[in-house]
TITILO-413385 format. One line per 8 residues: number of its first residue (from 1); their letters; for each residue x, y, z of N, C-alpha, C. Coordinates in Angstrom, 3 decimals. Layout:
N
NUM> A> X/Y/Z/X/Y/Z/X/Y/Z | ...
! end
This chain:
255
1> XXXXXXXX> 37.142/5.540/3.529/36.460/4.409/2.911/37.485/3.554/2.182 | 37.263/2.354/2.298/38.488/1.707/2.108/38.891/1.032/0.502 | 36.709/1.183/-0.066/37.271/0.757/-1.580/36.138/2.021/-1.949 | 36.310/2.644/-2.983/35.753/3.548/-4.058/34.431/2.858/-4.095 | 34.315/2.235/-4.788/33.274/1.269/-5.171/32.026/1.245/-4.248 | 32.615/1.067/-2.567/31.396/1.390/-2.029/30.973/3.133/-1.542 | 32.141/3.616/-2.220/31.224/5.186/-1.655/29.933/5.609/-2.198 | 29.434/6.153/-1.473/27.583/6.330/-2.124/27.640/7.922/-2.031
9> XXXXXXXX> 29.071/8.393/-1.954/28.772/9.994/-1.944/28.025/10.562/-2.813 | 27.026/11.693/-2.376/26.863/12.403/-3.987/25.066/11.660/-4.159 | 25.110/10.767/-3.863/23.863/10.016/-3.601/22.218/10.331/-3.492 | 21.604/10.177/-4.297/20.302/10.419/-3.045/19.415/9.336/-3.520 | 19.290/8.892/-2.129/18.934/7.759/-1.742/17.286/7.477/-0.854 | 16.036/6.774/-1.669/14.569/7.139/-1.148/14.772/5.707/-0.299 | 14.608/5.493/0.816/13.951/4.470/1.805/12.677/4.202/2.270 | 12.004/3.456/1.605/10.448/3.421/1.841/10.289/2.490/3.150
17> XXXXXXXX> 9.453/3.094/4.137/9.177/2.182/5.284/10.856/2.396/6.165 | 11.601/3.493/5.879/12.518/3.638/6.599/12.810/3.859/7.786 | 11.852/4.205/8.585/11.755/4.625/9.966/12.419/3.794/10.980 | 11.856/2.458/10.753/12.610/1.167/11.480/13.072/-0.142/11.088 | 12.953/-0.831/11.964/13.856/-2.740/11.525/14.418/-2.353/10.441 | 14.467/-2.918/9.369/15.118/-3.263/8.153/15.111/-1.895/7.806 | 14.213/-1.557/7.110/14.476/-0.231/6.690/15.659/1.088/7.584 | 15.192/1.209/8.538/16.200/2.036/9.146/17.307/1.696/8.747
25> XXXXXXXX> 17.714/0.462/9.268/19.163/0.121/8.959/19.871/-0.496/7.688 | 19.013/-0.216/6.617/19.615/0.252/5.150/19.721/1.404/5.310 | 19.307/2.538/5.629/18.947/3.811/5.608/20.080/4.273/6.207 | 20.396/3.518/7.721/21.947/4.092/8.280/23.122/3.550/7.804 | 22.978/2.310/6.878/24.207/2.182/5.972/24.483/3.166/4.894 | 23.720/3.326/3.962/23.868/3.919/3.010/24.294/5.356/2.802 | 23.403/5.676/4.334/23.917/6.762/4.612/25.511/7.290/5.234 | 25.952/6.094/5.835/27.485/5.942/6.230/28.349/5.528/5.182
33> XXXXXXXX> 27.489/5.586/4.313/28.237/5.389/2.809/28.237/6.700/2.285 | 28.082/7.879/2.560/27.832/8.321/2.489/26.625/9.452/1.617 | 25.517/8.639/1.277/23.804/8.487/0.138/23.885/9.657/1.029 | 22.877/11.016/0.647/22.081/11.736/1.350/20.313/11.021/1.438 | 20.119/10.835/2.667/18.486/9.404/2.721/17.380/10.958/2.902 | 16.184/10.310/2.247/15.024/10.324/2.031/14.333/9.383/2.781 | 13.874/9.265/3.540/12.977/8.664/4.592/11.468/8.566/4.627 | 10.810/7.541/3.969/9.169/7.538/3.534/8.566/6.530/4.801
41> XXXXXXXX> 8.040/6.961/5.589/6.472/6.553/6.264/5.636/7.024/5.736 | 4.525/6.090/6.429/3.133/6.082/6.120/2.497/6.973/7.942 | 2.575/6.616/8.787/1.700/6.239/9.955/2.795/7.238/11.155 | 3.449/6.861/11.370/4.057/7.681/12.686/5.337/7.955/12.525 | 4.680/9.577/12.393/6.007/10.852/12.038/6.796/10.531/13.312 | 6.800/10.664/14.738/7.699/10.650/15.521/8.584/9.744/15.126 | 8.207/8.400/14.828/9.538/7.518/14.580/10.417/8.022/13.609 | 9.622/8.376/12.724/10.386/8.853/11.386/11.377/10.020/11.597
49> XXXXXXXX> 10.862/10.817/12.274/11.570/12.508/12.821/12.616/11.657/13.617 | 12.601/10.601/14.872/13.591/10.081/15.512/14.599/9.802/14.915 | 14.188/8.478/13.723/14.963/8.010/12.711/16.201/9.594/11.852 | 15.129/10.637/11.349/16.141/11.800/10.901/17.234/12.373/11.468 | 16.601/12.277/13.298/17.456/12.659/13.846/18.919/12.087/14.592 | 18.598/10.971/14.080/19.646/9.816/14.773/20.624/9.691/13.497 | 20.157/9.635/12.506/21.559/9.816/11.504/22.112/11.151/11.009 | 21.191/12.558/11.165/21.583/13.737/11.602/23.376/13.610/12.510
57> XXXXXXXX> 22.335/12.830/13.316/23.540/13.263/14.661/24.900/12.354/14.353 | 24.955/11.157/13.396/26.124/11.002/13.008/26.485/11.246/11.600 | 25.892/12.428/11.527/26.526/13.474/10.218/25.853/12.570/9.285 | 25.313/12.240/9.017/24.370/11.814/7.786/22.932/12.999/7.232 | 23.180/13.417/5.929/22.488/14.424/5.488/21.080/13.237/5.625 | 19.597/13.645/6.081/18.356/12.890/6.260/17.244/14.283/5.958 | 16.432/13.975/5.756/14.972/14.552/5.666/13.735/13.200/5.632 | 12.797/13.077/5.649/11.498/12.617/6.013/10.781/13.015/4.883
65> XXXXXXXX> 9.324/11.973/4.617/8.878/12.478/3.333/7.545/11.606/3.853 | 6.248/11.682/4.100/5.230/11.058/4.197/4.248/10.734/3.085 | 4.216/9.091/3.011/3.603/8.591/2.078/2.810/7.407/1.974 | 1.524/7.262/1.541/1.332/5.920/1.480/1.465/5.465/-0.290 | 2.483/4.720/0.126/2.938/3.610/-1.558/1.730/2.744/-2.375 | 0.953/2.841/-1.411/-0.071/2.236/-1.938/-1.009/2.946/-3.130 | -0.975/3.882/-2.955/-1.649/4.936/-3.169/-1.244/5.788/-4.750 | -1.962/5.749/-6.120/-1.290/5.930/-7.197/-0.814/7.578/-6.891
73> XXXXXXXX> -2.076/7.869/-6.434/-1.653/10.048/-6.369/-0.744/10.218/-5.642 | -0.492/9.706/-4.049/0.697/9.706/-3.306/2.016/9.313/-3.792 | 2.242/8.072/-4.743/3.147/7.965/-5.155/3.752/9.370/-5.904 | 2.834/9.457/-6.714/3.323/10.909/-8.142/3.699/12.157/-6.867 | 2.916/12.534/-5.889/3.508/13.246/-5.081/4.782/13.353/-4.408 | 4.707/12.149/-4.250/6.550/12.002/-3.517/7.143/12.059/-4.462 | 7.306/11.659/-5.488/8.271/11.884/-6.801/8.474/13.411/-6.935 | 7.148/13.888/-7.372/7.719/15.503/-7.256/7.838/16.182/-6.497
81> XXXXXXXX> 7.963/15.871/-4.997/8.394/16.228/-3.999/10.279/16.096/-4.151 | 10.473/14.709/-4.403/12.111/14.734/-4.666/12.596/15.458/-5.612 | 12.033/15.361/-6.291/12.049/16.041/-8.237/12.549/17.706/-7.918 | 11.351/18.367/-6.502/11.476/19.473/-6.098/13.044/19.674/-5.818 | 13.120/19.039/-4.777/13.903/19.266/-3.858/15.458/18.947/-4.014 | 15.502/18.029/-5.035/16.649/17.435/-5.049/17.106/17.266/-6.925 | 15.967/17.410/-7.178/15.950/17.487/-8.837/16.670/15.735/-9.714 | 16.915/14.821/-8.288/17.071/13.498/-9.263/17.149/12.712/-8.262
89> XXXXXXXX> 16.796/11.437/-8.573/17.003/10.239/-7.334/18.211/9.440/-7.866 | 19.179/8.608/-7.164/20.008/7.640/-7.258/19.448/6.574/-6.864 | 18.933/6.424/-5.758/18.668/4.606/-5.587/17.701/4.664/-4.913 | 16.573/3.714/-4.714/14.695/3.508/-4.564/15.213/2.322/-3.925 | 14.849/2.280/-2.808/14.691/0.705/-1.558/13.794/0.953/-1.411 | 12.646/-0.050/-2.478/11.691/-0.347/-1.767/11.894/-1.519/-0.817 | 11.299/-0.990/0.640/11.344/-1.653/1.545/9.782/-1.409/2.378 | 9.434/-0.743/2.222/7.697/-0.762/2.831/7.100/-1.775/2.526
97> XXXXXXXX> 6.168/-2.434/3.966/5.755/-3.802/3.735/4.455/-3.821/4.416 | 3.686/-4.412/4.043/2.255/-4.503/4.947/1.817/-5.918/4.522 | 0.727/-6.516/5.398/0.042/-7.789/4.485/-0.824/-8.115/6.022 | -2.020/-8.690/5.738/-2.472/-9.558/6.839/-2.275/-10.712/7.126 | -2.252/-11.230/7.953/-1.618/-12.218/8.593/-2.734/-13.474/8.443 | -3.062/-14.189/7.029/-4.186/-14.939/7.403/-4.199/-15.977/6.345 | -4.562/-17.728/6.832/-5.022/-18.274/5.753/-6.082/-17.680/4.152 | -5.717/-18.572/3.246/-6.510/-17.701/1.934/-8.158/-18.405/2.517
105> XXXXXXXX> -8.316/-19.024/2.930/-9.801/-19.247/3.446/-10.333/-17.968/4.054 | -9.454/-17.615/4.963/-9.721/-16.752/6.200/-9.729/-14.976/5.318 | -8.908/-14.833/4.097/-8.724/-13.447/3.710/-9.804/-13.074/2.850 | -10.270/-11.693/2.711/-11.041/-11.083/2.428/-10.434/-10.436/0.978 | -11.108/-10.329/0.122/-10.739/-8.994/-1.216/-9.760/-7.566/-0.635 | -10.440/-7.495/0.437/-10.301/-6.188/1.054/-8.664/-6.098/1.235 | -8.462/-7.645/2.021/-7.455/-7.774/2.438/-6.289/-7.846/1.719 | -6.192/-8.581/0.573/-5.899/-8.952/-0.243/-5.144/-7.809/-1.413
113> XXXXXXXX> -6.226/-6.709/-1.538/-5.771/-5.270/-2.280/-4.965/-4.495/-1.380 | -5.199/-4.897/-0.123/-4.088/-3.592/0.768/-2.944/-4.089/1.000 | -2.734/-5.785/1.084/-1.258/-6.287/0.883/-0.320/-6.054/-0.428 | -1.750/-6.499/-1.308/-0.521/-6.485/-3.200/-0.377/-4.720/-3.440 | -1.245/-4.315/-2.647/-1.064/-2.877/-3.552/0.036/-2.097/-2.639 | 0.508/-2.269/-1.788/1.720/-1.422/-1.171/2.833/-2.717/-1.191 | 2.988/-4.150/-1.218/3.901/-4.778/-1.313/4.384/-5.032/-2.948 | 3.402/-4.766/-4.037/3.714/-5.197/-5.391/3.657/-4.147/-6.234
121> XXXXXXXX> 2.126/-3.593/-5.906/1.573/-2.629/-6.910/2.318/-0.884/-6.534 | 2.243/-0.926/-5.239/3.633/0.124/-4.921/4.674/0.520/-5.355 | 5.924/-0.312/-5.109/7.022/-0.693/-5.930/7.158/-0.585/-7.292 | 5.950/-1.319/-8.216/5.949/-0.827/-9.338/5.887/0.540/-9.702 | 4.941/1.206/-9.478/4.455/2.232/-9.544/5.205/3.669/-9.113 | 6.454/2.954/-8.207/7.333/4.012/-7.839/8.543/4.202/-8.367 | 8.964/2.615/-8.802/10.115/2.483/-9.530/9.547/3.584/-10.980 | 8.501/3.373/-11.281/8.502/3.905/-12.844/8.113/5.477/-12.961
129> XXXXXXXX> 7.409/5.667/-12.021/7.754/7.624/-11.313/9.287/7.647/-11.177 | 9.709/7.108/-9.831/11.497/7.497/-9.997/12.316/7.139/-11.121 | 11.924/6.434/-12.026/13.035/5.869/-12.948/12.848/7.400/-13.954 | 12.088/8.218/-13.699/12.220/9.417/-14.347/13.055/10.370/-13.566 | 13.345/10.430/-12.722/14.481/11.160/-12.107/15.792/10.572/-11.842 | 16.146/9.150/-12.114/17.084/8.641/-11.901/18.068/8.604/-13.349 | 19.246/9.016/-13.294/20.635/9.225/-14.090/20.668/8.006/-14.610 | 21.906/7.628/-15.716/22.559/6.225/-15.378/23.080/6.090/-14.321
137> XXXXXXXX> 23.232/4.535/-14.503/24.282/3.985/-12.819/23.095/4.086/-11.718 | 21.784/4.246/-12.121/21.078/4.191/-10.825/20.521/2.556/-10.193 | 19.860/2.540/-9.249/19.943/1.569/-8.540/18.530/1.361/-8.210 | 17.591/0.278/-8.339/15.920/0.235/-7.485/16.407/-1.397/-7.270 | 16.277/-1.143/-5.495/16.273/-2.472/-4.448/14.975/-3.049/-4.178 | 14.312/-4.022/-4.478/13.265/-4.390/-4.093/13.476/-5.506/-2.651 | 12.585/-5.058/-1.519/12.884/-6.532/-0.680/11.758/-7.749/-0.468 | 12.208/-8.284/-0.551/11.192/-9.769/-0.516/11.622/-10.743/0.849
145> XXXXXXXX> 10.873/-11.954/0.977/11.356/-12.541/1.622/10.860/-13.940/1.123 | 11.575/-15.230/1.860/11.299/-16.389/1.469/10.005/-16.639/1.061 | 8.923/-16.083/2.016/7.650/-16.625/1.574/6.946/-16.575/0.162 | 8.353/-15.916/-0.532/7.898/-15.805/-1.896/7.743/-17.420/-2.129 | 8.621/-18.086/-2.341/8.371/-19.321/-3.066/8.171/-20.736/-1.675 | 8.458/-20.196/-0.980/7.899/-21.701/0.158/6.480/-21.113/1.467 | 5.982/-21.956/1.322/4.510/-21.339/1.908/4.965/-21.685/3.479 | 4.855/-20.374/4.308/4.903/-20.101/5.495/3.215/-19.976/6.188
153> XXXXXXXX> 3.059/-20.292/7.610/1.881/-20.368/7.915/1.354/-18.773/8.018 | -0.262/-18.902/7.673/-0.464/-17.807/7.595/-0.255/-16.826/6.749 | 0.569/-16.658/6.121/1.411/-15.759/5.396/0.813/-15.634/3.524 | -0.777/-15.995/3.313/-0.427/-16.334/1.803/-0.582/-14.551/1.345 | -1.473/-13.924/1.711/-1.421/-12.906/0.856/0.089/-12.273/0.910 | 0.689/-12.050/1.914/1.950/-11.722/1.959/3.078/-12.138/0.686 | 3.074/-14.188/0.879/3.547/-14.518/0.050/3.660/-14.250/-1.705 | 2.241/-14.187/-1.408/1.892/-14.022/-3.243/2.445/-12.475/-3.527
161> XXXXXXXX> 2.330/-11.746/-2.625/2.876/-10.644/-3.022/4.291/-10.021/-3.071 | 4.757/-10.646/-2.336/6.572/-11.137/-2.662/6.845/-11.815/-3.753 | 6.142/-12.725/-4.037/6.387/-13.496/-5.470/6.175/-12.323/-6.706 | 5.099/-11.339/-6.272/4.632/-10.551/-7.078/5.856/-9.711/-7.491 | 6.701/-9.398/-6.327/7.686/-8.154/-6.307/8.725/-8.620/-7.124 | 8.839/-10.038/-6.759/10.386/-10.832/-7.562/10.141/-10.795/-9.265 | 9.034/-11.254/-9.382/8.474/-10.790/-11.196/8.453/-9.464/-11.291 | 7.997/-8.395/-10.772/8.265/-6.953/-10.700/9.360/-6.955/-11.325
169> XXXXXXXX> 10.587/-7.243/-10.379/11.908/-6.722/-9.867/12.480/-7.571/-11.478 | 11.850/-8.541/-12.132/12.760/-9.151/-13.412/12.283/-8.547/-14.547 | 10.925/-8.008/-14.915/10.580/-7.688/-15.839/10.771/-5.707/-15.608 | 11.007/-5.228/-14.738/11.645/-3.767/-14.551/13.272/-4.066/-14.993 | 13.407/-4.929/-14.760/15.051/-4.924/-14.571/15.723/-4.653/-16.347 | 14.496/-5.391/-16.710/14.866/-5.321/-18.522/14.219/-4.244/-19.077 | 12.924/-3.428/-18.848/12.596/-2.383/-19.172/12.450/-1.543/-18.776 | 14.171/-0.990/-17.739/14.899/-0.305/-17.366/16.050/-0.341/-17.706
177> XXXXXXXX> 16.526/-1.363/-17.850/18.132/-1.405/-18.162/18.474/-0.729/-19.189 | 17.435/-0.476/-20.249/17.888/0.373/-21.408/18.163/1.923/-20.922 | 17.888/2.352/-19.826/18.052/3.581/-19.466/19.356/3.560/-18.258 | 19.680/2.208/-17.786/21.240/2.494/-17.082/21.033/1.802/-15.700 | 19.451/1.929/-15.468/19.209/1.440/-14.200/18.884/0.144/-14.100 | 19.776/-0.674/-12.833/19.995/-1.681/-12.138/18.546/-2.117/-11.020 | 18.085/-3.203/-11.437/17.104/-3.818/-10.756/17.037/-4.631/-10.195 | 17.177/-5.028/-8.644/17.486/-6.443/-8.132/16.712/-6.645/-6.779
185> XXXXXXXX> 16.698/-7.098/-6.589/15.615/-7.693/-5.164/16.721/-8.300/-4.047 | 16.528/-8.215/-2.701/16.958/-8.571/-1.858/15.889/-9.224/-0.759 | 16.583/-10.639/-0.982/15.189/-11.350/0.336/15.771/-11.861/1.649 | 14.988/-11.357/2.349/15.781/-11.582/3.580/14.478/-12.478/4.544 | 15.674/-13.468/5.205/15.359/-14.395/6.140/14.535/-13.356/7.157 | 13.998/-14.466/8.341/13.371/-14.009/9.415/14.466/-13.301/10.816 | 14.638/-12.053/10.729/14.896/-11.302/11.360/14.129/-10.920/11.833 | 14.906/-10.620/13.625/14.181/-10.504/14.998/14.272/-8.524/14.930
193> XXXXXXXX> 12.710/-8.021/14.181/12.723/-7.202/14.555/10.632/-6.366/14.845 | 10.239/-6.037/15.047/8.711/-5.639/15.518/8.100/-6.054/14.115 | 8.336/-6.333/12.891/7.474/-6.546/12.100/6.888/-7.850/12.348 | 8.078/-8.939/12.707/7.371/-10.314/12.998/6.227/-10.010/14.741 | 6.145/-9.350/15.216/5.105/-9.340/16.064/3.632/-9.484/15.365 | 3.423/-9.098/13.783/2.408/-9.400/12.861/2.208/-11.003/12.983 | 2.944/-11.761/12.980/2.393/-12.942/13.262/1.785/-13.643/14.189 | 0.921/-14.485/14.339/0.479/-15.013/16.001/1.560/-16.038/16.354
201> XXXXXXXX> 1.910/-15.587/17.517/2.475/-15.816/18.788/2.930/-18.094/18.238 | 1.500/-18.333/17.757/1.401/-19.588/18.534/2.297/-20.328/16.792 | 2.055/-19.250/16.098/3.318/-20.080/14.615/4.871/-20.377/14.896 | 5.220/-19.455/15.972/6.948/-19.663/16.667/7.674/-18.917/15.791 | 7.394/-17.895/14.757/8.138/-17.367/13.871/9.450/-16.593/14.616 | 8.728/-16.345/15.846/9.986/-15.279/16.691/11.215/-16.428/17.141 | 10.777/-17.738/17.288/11.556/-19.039/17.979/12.426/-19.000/16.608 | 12.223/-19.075/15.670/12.933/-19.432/13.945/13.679/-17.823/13.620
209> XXXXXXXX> 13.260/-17.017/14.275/14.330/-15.764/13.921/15.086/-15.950/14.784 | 15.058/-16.176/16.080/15.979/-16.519/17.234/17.031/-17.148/17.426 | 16.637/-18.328/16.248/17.834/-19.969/16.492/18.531/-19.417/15.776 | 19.801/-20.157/15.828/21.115/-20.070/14.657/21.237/-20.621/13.311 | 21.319/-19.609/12.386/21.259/-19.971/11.410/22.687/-20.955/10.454 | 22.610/-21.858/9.596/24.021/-22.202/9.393/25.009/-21.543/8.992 | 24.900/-20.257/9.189/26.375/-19.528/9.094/26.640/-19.007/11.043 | 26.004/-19.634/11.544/26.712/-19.518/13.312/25.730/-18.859/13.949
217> XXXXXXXX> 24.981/-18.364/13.318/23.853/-16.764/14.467/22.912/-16.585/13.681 | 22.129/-15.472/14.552/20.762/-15.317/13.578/21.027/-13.867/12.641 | 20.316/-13.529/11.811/20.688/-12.655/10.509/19.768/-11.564/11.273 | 20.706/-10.436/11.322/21.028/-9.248/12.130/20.158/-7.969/10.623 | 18.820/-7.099/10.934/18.851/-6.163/10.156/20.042/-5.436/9.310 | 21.364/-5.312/9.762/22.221/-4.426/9.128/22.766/-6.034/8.472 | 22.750/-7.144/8.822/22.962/-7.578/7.502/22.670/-7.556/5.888 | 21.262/-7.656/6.153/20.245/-7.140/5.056/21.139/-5.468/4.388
225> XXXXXXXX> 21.073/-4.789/5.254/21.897/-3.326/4.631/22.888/-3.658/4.156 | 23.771/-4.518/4.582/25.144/-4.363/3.741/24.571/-4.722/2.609 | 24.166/-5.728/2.038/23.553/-6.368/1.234/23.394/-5.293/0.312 | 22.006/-5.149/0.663/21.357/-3.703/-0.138/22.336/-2.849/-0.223 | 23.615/-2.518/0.062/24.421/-1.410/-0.324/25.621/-1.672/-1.189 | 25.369/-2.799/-0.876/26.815/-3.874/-1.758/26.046/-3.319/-2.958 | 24.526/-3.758/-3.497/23.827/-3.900/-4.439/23.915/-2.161/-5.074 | 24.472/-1.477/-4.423/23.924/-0.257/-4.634/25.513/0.108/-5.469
233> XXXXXXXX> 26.041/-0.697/-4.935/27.871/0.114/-5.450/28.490/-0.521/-6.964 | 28.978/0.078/-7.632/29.461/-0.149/-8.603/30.088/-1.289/-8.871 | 30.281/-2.352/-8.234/30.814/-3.853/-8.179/29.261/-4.991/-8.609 | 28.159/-4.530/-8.294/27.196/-5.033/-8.904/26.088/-4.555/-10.397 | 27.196/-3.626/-11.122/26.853/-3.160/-12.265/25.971/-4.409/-13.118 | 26.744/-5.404/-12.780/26.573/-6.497/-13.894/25.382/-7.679/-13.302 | 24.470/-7.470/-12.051/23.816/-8.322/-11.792/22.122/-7.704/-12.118 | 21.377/-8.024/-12.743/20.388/-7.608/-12.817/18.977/-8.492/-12.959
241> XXXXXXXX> 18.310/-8.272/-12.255/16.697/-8.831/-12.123/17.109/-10.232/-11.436 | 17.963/-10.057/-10.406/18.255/-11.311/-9.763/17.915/-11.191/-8.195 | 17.391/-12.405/-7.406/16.846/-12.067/-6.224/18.004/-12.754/-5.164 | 18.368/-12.144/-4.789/20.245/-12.057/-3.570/19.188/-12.429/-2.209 | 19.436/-13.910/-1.713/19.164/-14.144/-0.361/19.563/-13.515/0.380 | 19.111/-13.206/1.913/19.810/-12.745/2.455/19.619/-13.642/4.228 | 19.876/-14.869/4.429/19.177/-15.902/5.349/19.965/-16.613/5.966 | 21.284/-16.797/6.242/22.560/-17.443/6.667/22.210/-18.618/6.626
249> XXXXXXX> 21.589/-19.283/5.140/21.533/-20.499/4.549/20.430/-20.938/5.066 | 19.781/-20.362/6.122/18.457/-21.244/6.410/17.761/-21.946/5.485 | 17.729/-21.675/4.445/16.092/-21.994/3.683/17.071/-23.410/2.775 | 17.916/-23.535/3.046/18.676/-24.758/2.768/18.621/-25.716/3.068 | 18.105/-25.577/4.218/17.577/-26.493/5.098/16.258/-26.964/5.256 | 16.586/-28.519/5.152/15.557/-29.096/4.751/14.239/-29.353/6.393 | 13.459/-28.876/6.640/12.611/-28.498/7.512/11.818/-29.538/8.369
! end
């Protein structure tokens, strides 16, 4: 490893929604950083067992942990599940994401509680279970994306609940910091990976992850990971409750 700073040896590291797109591939950085990962789904163990076994096989210590974030009792369970097993956490990516895909005309209450409560009310709720097992020098990644502050079609419950996470991620950041731990959010542009299949077809969201962004190409999942791992290493001691684009300038652009 070529600077100290980014080794994550020694690590243990929870990935919520880790199985795939984004998540996985924080999960296989951090872990090539060498984090020992914790791997949280909700819905389908095979991916997840795949996911264990694919960074297994390039020597990355992994285990699996099934959960829905949404959920206040599930949360406290996975905590003392790690608590068990590992007796402390280092760094919480929340990265588990859900939301329906619908004008606020079109959304229901229903709908509405199952987006904020695993995209906002989750996160909270896990950061402040793990922030009891976490040392100083620890680390909680929140991810967001643009639709926090510019309205994308379709997208409001989503949005509001990204906005939700970025206030999360500032007001944890200060009533945590007294205990050592680092709070920051990472939002990442539209990357081409199965989550945007949630959108309909006829918005072009897959056409806008596709094009080139103004840094030359489109923004690659393991970009997002470096990101999130940069955030994780001792060179970002000093940034806190701040939300780190992650969009190769797109949203710069005036539309």
């Amino acid at each position: 490893m070529s600077n100290s700073s980014n080794d994550l040896s020694g690590r243990i590291a929870l990935v919520t929604g880790g199985s795939r797109g984004i998540g996985k591939a924080i999960a296989t950085e951090l872990g090539s950083r060498g984090a020992t990962i914790i791997i949280n789904y909700l819905k389908n163990h095979s991916a997840a067992q795949a996911t264990v076994d694919e960074l297994e096989a390039a020597g990355i210590s992994a285990t699996r942990v099934k959960a829905h974030v949404g959920d206040e009792a599930a949360v406290e369970s996975l905590v003392s599940k790690i608590e068990e097993e590992f007796g402390r956490l280092d760094i919480l990516v929340n990265n588990a994401a859900s939301g329906v895909m619908r004008p606020a005309a079109e959304l229901s209450a229903k709908h509405w509680d199952w987006t904020l409560d695993i995209n906002a009310r989750g996160p909270w709720m896990l950061a402040v279970a793990a922030s009891r097992l976490m040392p100083e020098g620890s680390r909680i990644i929140n991810l967001s994306s643009p639709g926090s502050t510019r309205v994308l079609p379709a997208y409001f419950a989503v949005g509001v609940s990204k906005a939700a996470i970025e206030a999360v991620t500032r007001y944890l950041a200060v009533e945590l910091g007294e205990k050592g731990i680092a709070v920051n959010t990472v939002s990442a542009g539209f990357v081409m990976t199965d989550a945007l299949d949630a959108f309909p077809d006829e918005l072009g969201v897959k056409d806008i992850a596709s094009r080139s962004t103004p840094a030359g190409r489109v923004i690659l999942p393991e970009d997002v990971a470096n990101v999130v791992a940069m955030m994780c290493s001792t060179d970002s001691e000093m940034i806190r409750g701040q939300v780190i684009m992650v969009d190769g300038g797109e949203t710069l652009r005036h539309q």
